[in-house]
C-alpha positions in Angstrom: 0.0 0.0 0.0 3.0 2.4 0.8 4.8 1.6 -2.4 1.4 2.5 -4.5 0.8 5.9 -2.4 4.6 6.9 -2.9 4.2 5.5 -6.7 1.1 8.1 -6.9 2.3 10.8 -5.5 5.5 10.6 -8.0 3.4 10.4 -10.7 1.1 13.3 -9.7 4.3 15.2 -9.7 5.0 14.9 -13.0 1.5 15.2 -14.7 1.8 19.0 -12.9 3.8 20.3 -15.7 5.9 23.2 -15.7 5.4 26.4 -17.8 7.9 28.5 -19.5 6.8 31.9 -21.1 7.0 30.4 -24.4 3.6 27.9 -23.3 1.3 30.6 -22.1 -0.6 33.5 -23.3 -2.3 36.7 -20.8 -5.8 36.8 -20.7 -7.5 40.0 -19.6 -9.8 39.2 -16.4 -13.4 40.1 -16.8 -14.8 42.8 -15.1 -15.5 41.1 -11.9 -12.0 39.6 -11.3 -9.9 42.4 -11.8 -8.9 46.1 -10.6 -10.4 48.2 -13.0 -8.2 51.3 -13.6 -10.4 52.6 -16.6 -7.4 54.1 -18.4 -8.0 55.3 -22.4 -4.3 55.4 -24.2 -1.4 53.7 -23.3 0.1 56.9 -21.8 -2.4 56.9 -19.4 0.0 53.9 -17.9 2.3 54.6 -15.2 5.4 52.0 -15.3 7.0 53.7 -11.9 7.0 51.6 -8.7 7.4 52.7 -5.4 9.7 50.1 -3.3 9.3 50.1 0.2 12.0 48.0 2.3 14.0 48.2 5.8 11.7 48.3 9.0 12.4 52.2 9.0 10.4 52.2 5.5 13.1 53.7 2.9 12.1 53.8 0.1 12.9 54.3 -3.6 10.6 55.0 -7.4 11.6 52.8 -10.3 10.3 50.9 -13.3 11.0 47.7 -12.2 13.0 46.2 -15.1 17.1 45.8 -14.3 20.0 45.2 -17.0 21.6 42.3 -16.0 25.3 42.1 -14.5 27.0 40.8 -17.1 29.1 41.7 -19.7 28.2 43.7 -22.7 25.0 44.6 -20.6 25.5 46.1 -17.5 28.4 48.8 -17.5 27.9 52.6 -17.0 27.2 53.9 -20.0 23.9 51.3 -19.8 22.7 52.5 -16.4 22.8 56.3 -18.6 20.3 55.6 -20.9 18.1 53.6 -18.7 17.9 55.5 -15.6 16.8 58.3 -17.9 13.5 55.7 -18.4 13.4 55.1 -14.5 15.0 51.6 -15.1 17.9 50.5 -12.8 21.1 48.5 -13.9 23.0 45.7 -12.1 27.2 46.3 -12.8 28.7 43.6 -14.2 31.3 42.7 -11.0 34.3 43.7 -13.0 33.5 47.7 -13.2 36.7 49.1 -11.4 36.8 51.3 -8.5 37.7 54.7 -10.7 34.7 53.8 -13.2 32.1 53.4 -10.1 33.8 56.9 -8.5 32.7 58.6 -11.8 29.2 57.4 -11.5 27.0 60.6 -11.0 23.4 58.6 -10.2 24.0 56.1 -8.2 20.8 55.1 -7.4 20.5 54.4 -10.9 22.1 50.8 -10.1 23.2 48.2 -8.2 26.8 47.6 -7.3 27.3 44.0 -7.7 29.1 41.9 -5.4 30.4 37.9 -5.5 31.3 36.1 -2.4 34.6 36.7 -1.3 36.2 39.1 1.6 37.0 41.4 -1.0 33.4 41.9 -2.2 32.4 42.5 1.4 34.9 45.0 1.6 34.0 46.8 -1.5 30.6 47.1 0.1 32.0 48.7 3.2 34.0 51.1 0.8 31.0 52.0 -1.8 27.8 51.5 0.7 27.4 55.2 1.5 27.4 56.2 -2.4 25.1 53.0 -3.8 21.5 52.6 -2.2 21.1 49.1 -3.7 23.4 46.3 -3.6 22.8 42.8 -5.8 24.8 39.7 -4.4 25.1 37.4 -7.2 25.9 33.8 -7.4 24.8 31.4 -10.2 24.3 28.9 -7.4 22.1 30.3 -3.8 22.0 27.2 -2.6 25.5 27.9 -1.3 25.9 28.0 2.6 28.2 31.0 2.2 25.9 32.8 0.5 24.0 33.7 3.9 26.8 34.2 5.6 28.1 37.1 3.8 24.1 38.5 3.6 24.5 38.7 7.2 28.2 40.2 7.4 26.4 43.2 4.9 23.7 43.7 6.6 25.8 44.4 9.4 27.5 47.4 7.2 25.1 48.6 4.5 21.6 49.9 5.4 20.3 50.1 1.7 18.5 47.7 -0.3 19.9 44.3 -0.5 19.2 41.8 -3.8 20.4 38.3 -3.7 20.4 35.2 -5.7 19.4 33.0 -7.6 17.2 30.5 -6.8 14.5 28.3 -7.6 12.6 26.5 -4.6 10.3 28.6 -1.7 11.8 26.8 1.3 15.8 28.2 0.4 14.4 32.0 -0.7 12.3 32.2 2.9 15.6 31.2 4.4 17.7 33.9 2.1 14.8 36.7 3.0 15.5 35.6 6.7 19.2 36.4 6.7 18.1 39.4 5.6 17.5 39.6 2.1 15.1 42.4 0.6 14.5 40.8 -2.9 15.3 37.0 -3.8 16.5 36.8 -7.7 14.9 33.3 -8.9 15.9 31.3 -12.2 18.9 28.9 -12.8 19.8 28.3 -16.4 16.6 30.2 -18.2 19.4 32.7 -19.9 20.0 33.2 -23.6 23.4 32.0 -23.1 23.3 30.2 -20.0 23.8 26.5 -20.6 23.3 25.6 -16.7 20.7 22.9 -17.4 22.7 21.2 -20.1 25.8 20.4 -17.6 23.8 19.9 -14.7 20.7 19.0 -15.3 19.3 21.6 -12.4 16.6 24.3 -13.6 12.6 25.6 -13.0 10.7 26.9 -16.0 10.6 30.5 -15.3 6.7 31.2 -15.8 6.0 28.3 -12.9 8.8 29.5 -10.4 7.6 32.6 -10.5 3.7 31.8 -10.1 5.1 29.8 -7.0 7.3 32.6 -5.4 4.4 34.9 -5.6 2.4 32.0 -3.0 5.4 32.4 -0.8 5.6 36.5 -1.2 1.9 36.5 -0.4 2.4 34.2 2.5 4.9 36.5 4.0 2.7 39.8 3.4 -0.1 37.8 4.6 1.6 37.1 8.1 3.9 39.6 8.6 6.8 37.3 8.8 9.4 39.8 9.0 7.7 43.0 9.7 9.3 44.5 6.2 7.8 43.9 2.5 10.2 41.3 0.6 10.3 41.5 -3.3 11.1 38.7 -6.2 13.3 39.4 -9.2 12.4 36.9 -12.0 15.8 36.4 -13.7 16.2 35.3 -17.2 14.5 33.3 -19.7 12.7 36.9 -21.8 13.0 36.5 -24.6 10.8 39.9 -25.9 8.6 42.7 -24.3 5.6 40.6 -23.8 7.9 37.6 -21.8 8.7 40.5 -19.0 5.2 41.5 -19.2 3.8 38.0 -18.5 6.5 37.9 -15.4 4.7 40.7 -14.1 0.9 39.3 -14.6 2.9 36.1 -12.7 3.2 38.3 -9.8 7.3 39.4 -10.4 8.5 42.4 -8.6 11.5 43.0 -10.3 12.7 41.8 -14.1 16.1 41.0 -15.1 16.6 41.3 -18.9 20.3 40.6 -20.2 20.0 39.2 -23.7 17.3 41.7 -24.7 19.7 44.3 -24.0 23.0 43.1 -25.6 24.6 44.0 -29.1 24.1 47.7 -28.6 27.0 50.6 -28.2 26.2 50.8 -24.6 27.2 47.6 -23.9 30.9 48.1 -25.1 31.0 44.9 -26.7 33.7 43.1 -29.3 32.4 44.0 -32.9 33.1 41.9 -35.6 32.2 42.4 -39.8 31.6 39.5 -41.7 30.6 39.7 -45.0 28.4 37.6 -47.1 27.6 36.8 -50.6 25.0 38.9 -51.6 21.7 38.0 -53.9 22.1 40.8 -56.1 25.3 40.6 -59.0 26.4 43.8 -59.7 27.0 44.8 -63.1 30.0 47.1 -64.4 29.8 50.0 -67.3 31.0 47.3 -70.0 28.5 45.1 -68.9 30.4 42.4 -67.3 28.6 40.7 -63.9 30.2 39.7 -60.9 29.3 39.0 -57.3 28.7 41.5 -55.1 29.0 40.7 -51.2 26.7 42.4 -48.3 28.8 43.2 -44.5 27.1 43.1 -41.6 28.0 44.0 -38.1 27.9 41.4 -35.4 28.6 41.9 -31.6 30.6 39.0 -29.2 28.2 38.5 -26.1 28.5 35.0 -23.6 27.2 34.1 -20.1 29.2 35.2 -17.0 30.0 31.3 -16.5 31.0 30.8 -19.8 34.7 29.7 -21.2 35.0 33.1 -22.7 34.1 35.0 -18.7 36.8 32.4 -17.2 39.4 33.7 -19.5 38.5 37.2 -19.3 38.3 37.6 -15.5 40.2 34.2 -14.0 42.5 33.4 -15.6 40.9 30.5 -17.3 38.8 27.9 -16.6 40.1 25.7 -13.6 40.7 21.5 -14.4 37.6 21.3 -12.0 35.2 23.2 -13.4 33.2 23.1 -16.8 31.9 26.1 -18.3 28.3 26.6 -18.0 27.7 29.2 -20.8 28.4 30.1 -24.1 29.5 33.1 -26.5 27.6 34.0 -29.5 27.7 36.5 -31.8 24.7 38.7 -32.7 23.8 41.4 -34.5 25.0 44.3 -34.0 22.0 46.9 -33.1 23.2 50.9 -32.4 22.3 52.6 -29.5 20.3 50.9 -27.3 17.1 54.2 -26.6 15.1 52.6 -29.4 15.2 48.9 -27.9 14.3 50.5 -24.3 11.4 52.4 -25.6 9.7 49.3 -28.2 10.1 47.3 -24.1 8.1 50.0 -22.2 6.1 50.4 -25.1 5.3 47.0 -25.3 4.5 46.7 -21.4 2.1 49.9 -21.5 0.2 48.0 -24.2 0.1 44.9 -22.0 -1.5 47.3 -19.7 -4.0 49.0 -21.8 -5.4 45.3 -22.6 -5.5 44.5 -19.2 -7.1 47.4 -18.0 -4.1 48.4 -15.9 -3.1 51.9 -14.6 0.1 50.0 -13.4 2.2 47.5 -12.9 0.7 46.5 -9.8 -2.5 46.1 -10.9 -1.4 43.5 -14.2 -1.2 40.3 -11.9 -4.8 41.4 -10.5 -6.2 41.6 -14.3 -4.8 38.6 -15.9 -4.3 35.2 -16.0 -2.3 32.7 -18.5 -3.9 30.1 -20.7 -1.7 27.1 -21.5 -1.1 27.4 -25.8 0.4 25.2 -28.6 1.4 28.2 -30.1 1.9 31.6 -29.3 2.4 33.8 -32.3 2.0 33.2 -36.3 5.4 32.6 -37.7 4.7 32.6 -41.3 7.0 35.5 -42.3 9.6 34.0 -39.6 10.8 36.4 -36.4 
């Protein structure tokens, strides 16, 4: 009888299948489910945030939507053009101390940290000039990692990120060290290939449905006395991916492949040309090929052969690399891509009936979908 309840219960396991963006469409709510804002035009939508956090109540404005720490996404020159939007950037760790001491808006970004004595001390050095600090590690489930929450907590009095994660029982534990925002996702990235070595990962739509049970748990009972926040890292793929993280109850979105291939991002670029359709024709009428160049920018994962040989010396005989480098096309200044995202979002609104980004997971829901889009003319 034991062996058939345990046999069940596996098996009821995995008929609950789990959803990535790509399975699901929003649905608005009808009239009786959901907050009804009445707003007319997409500029009616208000994309800012207020964040509350700390038992004194600080408090910061945003739109919720971060630039991932990683390079040829979050440097400087990023954090300009998006904190003119209201949008926040994560530093890639490797931003040195004389390019953070140039940094005139701070609170434009996080200063990102790793897990060694040094990062603590970096913290202790930069706490009074950046309000938000993200500790990042591919892998949360580290014991260290709540070890050195607590040893900055203990220095810096702003708003703390950590992460990543993807189960409810190890983010409570991280919010109790003293986390203000748990980053969830392992191996959802555009050029993260976590899931292929290791086999670990959590469709992104799924882990964040179930974070926003244990967030509302929390609110519900007052756990700590102080709100606590969920950044849904990786896996968007497009404007209306970030927007469905928000109807699934995200806080905060972390968008790094989205972002990369423009100026900002200070990537390698690299021409390649390519034979063209067209044959061009000379004055005496003779034909020959003609050949098209395009512009193409180097971008890889932060665990990736290519981040080991940047910033340590090489991969170590124990390790495997857990990312890759591509090259993509190379796409200018990065303004136009920041607008078509908050454009996008603010039409997500508008069909949800949604003043704000609060109000989206209150108006929505997801239906599960064979296919999402019509792909007759490709992407």
């Amino acid at each position: 009888m034991e062996q058939e309840i345990r046999k069940g219960i596996f098996l009821m396991e995995f008929d609950n299948v789990k959803l990535d963006f790509s399975d699901v469409l929003i649905v608005p709510n009808d009239d009786k489910k959901r907050n009804v804002d009445s707003i007319s035009s997409r500029k009616d939508v208000n994309l800012n945030v207020k964040i509350f956090y700390g038992v004194d109540k600080k408090s910061f404005v945003c739109t919720p939507i971060i630039a991932a720490n990683m390079d040829g996404v979050g440097t400087p020159a990023m954090g300009k053009v998006l904190g003119a939007h209201n949008m926040l950037t994560a530093l890639k760790k490797s931003v040195t101390d004389a390019e953070l001491d140039e940094i005139a808006n701070p609170d434009d970004y996080f200063l990102t940290i790793g897990l060694t004595d040094e990062d603590v001390e970096r913290v202790a050095k930069y706490g009074n000039k950046f309000s938000k600090v993200c500790i990042d590690t591919p892998n949360g489930y580290l014991f260290r990692l709540k070890h050195v929450i607590r040893l900055i907590k203990k220095k810096f009095k702003g708003f703390l990120m950590v992460g990543n994660v993807i189960t409810t029982k190890t983010a409570m534990s991280l919010f109790s060290a003293g986390a203000d925002c748990v980053k969830v996702g392992i191996g959802p990235g555009s050029v993260c290939t976590t899931r292929l070595k290791t086999g670990i990962g959590y469709p992104q739509l799924s882990l964040i449905l179930e974070m926003q049970k244990l967030k509302k748990l929390i609110d519900e009972n007052d756990y700590y006395g102080t709100k606590k926040y969920i950044c849904a890292d990786g896996g968007c793929t497009n404007p209306g991916d970030i927007a469905k993280a928000f109807v699934a109850g995200a806080d905060f979105v972390m968008i790094g492949g989205m972002l990369a291939g423009h100026d900002e991002g200070g990537g390698e670029i690299v021409e390649k040309s390519f034979i063209s359709k067209e044959i061009a024709i000379d004055p005496k009428g003779n034909a020959s090929q003609k050949f098209d160049t395009k512009k193409y920018v180097k971008f890889y994962g932060m665990s990736s052969q290519k981040a080991n040989d940047t910033h340590n010396g090489g991969l170590q005989d124990y390790r495997a690399a857990e990312g890759k480098e591509v090259e993509i096309l190379y796409r200018g200044a990065v303004n136009e891509t920041v607008k078509d995202i908050l454009g996008g979002i603010r039409s997500t609104c508008t069909y949800l009936d949604a003043a704000n980004i609060t109000s989206m997971k209150h108006n929505g829901h997801f239906i599960r979908v064979n296919n999402q889009h019509n792909k007759i003319f490709n992407d």
